[in-house]
N, C-alpha and C positions, 0 to 999 in steps of 0.2 A: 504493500500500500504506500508506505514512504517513497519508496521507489518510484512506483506509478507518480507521483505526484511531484516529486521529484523532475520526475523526466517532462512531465506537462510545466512547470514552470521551468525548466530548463530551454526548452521547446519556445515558450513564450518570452522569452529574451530576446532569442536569437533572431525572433520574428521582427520584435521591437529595434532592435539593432540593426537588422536590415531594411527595416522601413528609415529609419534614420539614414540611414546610409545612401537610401534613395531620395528622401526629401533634402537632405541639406547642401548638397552639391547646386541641387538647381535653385536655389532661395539667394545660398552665397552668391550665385554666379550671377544673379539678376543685380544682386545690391551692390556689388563690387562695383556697375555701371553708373550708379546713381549718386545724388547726393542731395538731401532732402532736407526744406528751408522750412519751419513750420509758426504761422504766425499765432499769437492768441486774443490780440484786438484789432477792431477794424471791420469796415466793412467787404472786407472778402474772406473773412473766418466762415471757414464752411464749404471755400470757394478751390479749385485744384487747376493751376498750372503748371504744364508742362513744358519746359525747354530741351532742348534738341541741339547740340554744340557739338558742329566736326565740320569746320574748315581750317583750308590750309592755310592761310596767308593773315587773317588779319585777325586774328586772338581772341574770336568769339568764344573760346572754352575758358576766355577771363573775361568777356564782357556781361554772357549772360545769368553768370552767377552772382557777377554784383546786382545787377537790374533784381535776380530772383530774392536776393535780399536785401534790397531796398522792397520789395512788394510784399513781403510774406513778414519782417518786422514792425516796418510802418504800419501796414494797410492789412494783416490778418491773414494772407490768402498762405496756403501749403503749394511751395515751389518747389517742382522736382526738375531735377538737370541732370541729363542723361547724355553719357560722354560712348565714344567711340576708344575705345584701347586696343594693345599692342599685346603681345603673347604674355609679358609682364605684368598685366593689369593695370598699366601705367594709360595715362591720358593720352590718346597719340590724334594730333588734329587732322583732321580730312579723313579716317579712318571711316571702315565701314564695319566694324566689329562693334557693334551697338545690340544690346538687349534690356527686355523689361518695356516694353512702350505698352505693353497693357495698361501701364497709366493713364493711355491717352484715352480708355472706354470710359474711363469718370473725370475726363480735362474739363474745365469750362475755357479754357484756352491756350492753345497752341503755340509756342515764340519756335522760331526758328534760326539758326545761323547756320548753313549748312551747303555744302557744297560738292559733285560728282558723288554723292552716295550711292551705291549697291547694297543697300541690308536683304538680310535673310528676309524667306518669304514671309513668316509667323512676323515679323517685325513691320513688316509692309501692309498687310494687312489689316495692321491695326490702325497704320498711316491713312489707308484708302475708308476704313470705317468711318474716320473720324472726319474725312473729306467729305464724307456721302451725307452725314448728319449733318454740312453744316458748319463743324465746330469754328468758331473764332480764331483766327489768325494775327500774328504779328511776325514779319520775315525781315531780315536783316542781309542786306548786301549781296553776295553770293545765293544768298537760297533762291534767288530767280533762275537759278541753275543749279538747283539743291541736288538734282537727282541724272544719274549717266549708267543708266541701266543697258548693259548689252546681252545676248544672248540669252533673254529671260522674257520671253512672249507673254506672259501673263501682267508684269509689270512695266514694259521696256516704254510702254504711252507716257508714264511719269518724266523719262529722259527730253534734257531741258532742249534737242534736236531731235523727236520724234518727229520723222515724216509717213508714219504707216498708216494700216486701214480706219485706226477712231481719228476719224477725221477733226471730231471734237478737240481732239487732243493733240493737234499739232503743235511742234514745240513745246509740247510736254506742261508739263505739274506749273512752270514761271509762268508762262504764257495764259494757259488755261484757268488757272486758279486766280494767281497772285496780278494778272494782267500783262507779265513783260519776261522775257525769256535772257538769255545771255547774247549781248551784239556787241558791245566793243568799250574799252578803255577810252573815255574822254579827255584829253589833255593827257601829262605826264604822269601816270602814279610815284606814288614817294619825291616829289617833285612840286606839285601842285596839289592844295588844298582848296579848299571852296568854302563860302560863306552860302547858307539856305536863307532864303528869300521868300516869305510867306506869299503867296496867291491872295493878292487883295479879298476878290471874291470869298477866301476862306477864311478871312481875317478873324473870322467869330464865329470859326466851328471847335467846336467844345477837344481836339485835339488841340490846338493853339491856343489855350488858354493857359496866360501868364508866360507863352513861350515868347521871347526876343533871343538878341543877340546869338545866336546858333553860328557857330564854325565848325569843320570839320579836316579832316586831317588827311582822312583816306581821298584819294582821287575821283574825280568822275567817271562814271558812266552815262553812256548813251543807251537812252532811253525813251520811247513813245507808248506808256503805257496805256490800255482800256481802264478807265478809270476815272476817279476824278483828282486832279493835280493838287496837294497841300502847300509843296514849296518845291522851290528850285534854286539849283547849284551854281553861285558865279563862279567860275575856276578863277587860281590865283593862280598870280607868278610865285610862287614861294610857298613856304611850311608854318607861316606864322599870319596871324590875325589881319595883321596891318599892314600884308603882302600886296601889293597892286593887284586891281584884275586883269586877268588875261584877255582883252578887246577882241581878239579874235577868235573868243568862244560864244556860244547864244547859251540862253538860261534853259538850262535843260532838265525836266522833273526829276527831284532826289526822293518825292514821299508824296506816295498818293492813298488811296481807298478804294475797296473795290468789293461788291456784291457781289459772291461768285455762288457758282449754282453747276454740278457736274450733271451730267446726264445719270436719270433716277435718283437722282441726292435732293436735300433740302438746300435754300440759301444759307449763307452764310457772311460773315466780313471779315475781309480780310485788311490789314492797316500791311503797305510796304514802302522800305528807303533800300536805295542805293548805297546807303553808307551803316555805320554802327559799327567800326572799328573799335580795337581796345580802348585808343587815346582819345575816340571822337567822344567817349561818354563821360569824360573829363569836362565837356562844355554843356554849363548849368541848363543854356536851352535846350542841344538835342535833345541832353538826357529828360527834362523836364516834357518834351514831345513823345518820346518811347514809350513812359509812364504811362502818359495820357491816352498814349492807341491802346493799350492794353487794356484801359477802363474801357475806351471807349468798345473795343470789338467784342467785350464781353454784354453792352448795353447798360453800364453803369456811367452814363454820363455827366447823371447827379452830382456823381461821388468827385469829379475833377472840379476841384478850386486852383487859384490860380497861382495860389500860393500854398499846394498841399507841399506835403516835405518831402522832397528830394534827395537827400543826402545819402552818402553813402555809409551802409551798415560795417562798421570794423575796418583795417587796411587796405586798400587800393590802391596797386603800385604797377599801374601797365607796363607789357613788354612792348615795345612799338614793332606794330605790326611787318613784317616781314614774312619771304616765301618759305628761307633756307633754316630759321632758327626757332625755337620755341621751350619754354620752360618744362624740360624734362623728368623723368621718373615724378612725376605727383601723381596721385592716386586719387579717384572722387573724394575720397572719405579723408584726405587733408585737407578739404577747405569746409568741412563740417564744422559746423558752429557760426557765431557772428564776429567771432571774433579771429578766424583763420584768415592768415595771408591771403590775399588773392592776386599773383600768384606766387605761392612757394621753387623752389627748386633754381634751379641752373640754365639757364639759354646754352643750349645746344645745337650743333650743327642736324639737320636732317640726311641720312644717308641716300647717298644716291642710288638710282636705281640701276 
């Protein structure tokens, strides 16, 4: 009898232990990608967004974890940032080794910085659910080219040069969604900066409130989005505020809005800029505009004063944006807290290929 009972709890160990053994590999392996900002007042307690940070060049894996905690201590809302890593578990920018976007089945909105991604199908999936419903948008720079899907028929309409049968989808996810796909470097990059120039007409739409003085660091892009125009980029001759303008550029849209609606999906709003580099959200107005698309594309436009607070949560020491170098071995779960570097570690060369 001892025995028997014996071997039945012996039995029910090993059971337990192999259920462990199966659960916690894929829990770790999800959290490893994440890093998660949780506010407790405010009017977005209650409220879940999601960011999305894997490009290569301009440090959106340090910009949008500042913005996520600016939103989630200020303003209440739970910001999750889901990174792209390296066999390491280390942050690697422009990566396509990204899991865990199941968050995005309970986002109330979507930010993105992202650029030639391929994720897995499970990860896409969740991407295109969240498109079909609708969700709320804010896209930063690159993600008008967020997606460079090849050999993958099921997905490859996302790629920011899709010319195949969904004709809908030409030009892919920029184009279709966000209103404007990837067409060409405006002026010099790392060379010329630009100051944003509000659309009279939009003078007193509830994203520009309390927004002035806005400069920018990242270069232009050419651009003729479907949409409606917020502001536009005067390129400068130079990398500082008080750089001349370049005469022989025209003012070309950095940030517009756009209703987008996919075939069998709901509507949605999308807020997009051409810019949002590391160092551009060092200037009180972009970053003061970013803020405000993000109320705004959730429908909380109430909630934008003109003087809500901006600042930033803990240190904030950008890497200036670059193609070849990036702050290496950090791990999601070093910038946990409010009070972690953003960002930690070492500027590294990127290996070539």
């Amino acid at each position: 009898m001892k025995a028997t009972i014996f071997s039945i709890l012996f039995f029910l160990v090993l059971v337990c232990q192999s259920n462990a053994t199966d659960l916690s590999p894929k829990e770790d392996d999800v959290s490893k990608y994440r890093v998660v900002y949780k506010g407790d007042k405010g009017p977005g307690v209650g409220k879940n967004i999601v960011f999305i940070a894997t490009d290569h060049e301009y440090r959106g894996e340090e910009s949008l974890p500042a913005l996520a905690r600016i939103l989630a201590k200020r303003y209440g809302f739970t910001c999750t940032v889901v990174y792209a890593l390296d066999e390491q578990g280390n942050i690697l920018p422009g990566g396509s080794n990204l899991k865990g976007l199941e968050v995005l089945d309970k986002a109330d909105l979507l930010v993105m910085f992202m650029r030639f991604a391929h994720f897995e199908d499970r990860e896409m999936q969740h991407i295109d659910k969240y498109i079909k419903r609708g969700g709320p948008i804010v896209a930063f720079r690159t993600s008008t080219h967020a997606f460079e899907i090849k050999n993958d028929p099921k997905w490859e309409h996302y790629s920011w040069d899709y010319k195949g049968p969904k004709t809908d989808w030409k030009d892919g996810f920029g184009e279709y969604v966000l209103g404007e796909t990837w067409v060409s470097h405006y002026g010099t990059n790392h060379k010329q900066s630009s100051k944003l120039i509000i659309e009279k007409p939009q003078a007193t739409h509830p994203i520009m409130r309390g927004v002035k003085d806005m400069w920018v660091q990242s270069g232009g892009y050419t651009a003729e989005p479907k949409g409606t125009v917020l502001a536009r980029g005067e390129v400068l001759n130079g990398m500082t505020v008080t750089s001349e303008p370049d005469k022989t550029k025209e003012l070309l849209p950095v940030a517009w809005i756009k209703d987008y609606q996919v075939e069998s999906g709901k509507k949605g709003r999308a807020f997009t800029t051409t810019h949002g580099a590391s160092e551009d959200i060092l200037n009180e107005g972009f970053r003061r505009m970013v803020l405000n698309a993000a109320f705004w594309a959730m429908g909380m436009e109430k909630n934008i004063k003109p003087d809500n607070d901006i600042a930033f949560v803990g240190p904030y020491k950008p890497t200036t944006f670059n193609f070849s170098g990036y702050k290496a071995n950090v791990k999601p779960a070093d910038l946990a807290g409010w009070d972690a570097l953003i960002m930690p570690g070492e500027v590294v060369k990127k290996k070539s290929k």
